[in-house]
C-alpha positions as CSV (number, residue, x, y, z in Angstrom):
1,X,17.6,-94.1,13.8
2,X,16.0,-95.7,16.9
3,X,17.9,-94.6,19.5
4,X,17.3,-90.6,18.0
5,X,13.5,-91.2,18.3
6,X,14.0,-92.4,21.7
7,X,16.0,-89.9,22.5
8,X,13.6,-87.0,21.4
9,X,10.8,-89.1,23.0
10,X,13.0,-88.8,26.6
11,X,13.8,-85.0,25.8
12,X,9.9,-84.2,24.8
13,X,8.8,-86.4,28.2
14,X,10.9,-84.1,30.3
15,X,9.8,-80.7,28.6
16,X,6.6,-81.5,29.6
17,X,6.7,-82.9,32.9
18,X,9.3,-79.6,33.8
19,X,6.2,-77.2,34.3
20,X,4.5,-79.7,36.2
21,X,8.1,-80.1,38.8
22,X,8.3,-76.3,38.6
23,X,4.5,-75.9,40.2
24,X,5.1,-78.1,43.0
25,X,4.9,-77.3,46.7
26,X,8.5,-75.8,48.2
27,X,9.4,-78.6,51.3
28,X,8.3,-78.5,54.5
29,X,10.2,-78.9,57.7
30,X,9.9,-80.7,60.3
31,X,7.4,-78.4,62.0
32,X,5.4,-78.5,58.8
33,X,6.1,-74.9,57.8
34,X,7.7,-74.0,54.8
35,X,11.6,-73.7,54.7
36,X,12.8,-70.3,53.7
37,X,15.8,-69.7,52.1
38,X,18.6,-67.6,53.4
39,X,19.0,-66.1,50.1
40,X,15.8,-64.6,49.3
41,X,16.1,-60.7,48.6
42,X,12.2,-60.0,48.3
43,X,11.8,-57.8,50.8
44,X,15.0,-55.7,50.0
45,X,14.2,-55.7,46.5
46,X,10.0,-54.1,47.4
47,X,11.8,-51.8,49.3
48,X,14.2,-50.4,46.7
49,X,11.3,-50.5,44.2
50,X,9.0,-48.1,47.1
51,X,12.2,-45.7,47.1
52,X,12.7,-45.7,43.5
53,X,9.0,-45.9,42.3
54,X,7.7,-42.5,44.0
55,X,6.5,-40.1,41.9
56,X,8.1,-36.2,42.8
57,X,5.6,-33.9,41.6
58,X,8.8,-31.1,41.5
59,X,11.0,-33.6,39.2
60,X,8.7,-34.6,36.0
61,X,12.0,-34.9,33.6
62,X,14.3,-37.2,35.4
63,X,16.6,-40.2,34.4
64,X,17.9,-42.3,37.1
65,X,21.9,-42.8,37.1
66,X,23.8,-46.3,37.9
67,X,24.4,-46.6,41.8
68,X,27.8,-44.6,43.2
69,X,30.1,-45.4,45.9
70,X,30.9,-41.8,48.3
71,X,33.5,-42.3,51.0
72,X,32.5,-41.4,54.3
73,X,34.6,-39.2,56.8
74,X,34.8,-38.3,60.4
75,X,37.1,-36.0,61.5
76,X,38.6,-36.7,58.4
77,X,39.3,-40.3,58.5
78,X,37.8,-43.0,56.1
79,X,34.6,-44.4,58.2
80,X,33.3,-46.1,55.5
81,X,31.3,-45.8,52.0
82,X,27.7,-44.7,51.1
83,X,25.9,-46.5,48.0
84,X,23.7,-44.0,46.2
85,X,21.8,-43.8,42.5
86,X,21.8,-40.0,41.8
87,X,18.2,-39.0,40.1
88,X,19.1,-36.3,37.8
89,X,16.2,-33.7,37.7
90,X,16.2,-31.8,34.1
91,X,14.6,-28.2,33.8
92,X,11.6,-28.5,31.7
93,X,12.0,-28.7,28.1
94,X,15.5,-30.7,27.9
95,X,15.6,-33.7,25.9
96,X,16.7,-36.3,28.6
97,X,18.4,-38.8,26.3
98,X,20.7,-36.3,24.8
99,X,21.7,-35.9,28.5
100,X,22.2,-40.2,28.4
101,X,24.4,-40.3,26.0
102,X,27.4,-37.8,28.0
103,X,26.0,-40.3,31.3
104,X,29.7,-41.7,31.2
105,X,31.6,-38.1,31.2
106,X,29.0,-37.1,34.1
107,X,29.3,-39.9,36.0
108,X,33.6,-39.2,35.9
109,X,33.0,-36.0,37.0
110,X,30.8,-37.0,39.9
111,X,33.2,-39.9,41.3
112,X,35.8,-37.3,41.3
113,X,33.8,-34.7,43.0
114,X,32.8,-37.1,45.8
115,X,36.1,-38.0,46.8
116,X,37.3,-34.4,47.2
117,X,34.2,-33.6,48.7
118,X,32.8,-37.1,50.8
119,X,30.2,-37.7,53.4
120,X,30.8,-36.3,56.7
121,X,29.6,-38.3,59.8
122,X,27.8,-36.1,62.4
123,X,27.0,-39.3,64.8
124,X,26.9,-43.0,64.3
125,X,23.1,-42.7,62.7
126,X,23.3,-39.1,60.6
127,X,25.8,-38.2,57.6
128,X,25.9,-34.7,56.3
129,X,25.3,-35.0,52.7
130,X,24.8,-31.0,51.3
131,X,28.4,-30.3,50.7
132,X,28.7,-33.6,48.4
133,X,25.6,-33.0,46.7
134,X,26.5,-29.1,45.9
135,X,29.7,-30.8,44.7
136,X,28.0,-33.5,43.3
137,X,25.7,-31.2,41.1
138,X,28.7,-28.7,39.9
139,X,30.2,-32.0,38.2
140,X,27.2,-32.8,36.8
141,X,26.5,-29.2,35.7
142,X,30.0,-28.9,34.2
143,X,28.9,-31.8,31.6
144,X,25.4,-31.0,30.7
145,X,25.5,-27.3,30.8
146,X,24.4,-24.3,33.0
147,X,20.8,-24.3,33.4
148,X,19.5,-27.6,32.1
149,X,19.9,-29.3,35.3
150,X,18.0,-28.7,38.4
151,X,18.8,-30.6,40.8
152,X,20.3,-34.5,41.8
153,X,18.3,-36.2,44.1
154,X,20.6,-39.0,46.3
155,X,18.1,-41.4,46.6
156,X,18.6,-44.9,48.2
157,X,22.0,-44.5,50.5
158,X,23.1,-47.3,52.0
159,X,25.5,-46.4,54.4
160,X,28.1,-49.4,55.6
161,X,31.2,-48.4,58.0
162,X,34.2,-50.1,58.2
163,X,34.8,-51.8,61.5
């Protein structure tokens, strides 16, 4: 019975002294600046939330989709692969989370289309995206129905060629 109270006595001790460890300064270097960690994704992550966060006056009924991967082509070789998240614009009026729950039978339809129809490279900083995106959208349209959906915004394409 004495060693379980000191037990819980070393286990409460350490609760409350883990805020205090939690609030203290990050190390310094040897130049007295703070060390920064190679693995910090701040910057990348207030970036993503600037692209995603903007409000589009044109789309008020949207749902984001999970991020896609769209091969890129030049001259009809494999250059590399484009990361997108599709925004799915809705005419006015449709209920968006009927549209979630067929997300799975879009999203097929759209991995399929983008692989018939990829990215083209124009020069090593432009890619032609208009033929995917037509292509893109009939997939979509094909799920969800003529008429309810207006457009699919590619929003946040990362673009990383093969070397």
């Amino acid at each position: 019975m004495k060693q379980t109270i000191t037990l819980f006595s070393i286990l409460g001790a350490l609760l409350l002294a883990e805020p205090a460890l939690a609030s203290a300064p990050p190390p310094a270097d040897d130049s007295g600046g703070v060390i920064e960690l190679y693995n910090v994704h701040e910057e990348r992550a207030d970036r993503i939330a600037e692209t995603f966060s903007e409000e589009d006056p044109t789309c008020p009924n949207y749902e984001l989709g999970r991020q896609i991967v769209i091969p890129v082509t030049h001259d009809e070789f494999l250059v590399g692969y484009a990361f997108i998240t599709p925004r799915f614009c809705f005419s006015r009026g449709v209920n968006r989370f009927q549209v979630v729950n067929r997300m799975h039978f879009i999203f097929d339809g759209m991995v399929r289309a983008a692989h018939r129809t990829p990215f083209v490279r124009i020069d090593n900083e432009t890619v032609d995206q208009s033929a995917t995106n037509e292509a893109l959208l009939a997939a979509a349209r094909s799920v969800v129905g003529d008429g309810r959906l207006e457009r699919i915004d590619l929003l946040g394409s990362d673009v990383r060629y093969m070397r």
